[in-house]
C-alpha positions as a printed NumPy array, in Angstrom:
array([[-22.6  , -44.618, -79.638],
       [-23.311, -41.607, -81.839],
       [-25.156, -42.965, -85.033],
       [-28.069, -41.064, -86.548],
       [-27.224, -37.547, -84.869],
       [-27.379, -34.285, -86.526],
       [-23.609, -33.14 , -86.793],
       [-24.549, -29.484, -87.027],
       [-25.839, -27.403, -84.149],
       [-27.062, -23.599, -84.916],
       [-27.566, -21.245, -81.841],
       [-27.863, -17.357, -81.421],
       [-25.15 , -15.312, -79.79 ],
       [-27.606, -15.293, -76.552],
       [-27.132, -19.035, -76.228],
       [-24.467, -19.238, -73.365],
       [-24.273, -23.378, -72.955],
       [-24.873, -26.844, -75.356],
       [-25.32 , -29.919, -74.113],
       [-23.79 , -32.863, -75.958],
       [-24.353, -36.559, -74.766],
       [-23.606, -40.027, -75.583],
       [-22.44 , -43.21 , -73.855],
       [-18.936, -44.762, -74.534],
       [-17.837, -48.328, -74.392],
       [-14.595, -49.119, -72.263],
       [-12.536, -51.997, -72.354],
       [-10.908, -51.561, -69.26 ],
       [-12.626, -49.705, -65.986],
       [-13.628, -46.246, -66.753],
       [-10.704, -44.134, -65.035],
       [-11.264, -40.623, -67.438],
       [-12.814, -37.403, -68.032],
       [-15.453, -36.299, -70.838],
       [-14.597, -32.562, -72.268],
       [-14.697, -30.599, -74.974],
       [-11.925, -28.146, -77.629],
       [-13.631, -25.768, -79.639],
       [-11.454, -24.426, -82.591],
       [ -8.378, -24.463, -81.206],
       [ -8.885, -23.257, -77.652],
       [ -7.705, -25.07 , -74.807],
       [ -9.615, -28.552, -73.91 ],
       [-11.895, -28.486, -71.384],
       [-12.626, -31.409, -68.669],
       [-14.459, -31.316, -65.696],
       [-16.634, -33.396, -63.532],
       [-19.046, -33.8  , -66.416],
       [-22.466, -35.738, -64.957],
       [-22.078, -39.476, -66.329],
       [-25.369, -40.196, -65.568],
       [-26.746, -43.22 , -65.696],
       [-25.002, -46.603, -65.993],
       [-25.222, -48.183, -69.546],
       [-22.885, -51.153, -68.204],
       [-25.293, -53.877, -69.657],
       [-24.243, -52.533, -73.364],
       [-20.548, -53.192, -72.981],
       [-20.315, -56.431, -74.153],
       [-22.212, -56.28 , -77.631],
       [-18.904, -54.362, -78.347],
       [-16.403, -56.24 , -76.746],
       [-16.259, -53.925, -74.099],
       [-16.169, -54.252, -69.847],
       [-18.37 , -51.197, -68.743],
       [-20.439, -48.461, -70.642],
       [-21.153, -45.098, -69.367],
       [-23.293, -42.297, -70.53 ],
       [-22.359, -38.808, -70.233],
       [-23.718, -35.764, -70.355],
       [-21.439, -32.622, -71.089],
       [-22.124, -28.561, -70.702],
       [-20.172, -26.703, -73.695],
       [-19.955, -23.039, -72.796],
       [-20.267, -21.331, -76.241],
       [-20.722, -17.6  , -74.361],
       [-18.944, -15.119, -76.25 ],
       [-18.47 , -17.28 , -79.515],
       [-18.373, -15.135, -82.798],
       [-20.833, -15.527, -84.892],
       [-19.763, -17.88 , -87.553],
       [-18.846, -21.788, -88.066],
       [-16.873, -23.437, -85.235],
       [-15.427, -26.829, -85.279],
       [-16.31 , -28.833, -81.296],
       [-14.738, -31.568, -80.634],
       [-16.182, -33.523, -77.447],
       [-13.258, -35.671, -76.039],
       [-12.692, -38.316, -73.488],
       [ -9.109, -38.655, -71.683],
       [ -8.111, -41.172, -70.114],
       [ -6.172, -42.093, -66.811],
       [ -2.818, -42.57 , -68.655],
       [ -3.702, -38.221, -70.272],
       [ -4.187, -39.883, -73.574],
       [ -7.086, -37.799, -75.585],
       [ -9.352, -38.853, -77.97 ],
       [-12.558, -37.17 , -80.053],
       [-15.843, -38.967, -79.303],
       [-17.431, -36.827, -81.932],
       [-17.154, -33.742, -83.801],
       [-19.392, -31.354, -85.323],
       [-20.128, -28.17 , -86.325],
       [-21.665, -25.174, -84.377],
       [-22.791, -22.226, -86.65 ],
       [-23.539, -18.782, -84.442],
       [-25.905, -16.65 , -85.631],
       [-26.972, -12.926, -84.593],
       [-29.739, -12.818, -82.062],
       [-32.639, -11.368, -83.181],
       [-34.509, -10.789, -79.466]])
């Protein structure tokens, strides 16, 4: 679920990590990893913390389990400038999808 969020971040160049988080509906048992691509770097995945259980969401979408997640971006060393993140969920079978995108602008910092 990602309705009513603000799809553009803005940080300073000293900003070395952004959190994104969500939950996800699954129709079959959860058997992925949460990551992230911004511009067209590599993905990331990791052990992301899922924290807790959302399960008892599920079925108002048609869904088996629910799972929220919380995710680390490391933006250290960005330029400043827009960048396009995706946050992504794969799945057992290596099939990748976006959860969400938005829009990180970097900015100078000022100290």
């Amino acid at each position: 679920h990602f309705g009513g969020w603000n799809r553009v971040a803005t940080v300073t160049t000293a900003e070395k990590y952004l959190m994104a988080w969500g939950w996800a509906a699954f129709k079959a048992d959860f058997d992925g990893q949460y990551g992230y691509r911004i511009d067209d770097a590599d993905e990331v995945f990791g052990d992301y913390d899922y924290g807790s259980d959302v399960a008892s969401v599920a079925p108002n979408y048609g869904c088996v389990t629910a799972h929220r997640f919380y995710i680390d971006i490391n933006i250290s060393g960005l330029s400043v400038g827009d960048h396009t993140v995706n946050v992504l969920y794969k799945n057992g079978s290596g099939e990748v999808v976006a959860l969400f995108t938005f829009t990180l602008t970097v900015t100078e910092d000022s100290n």
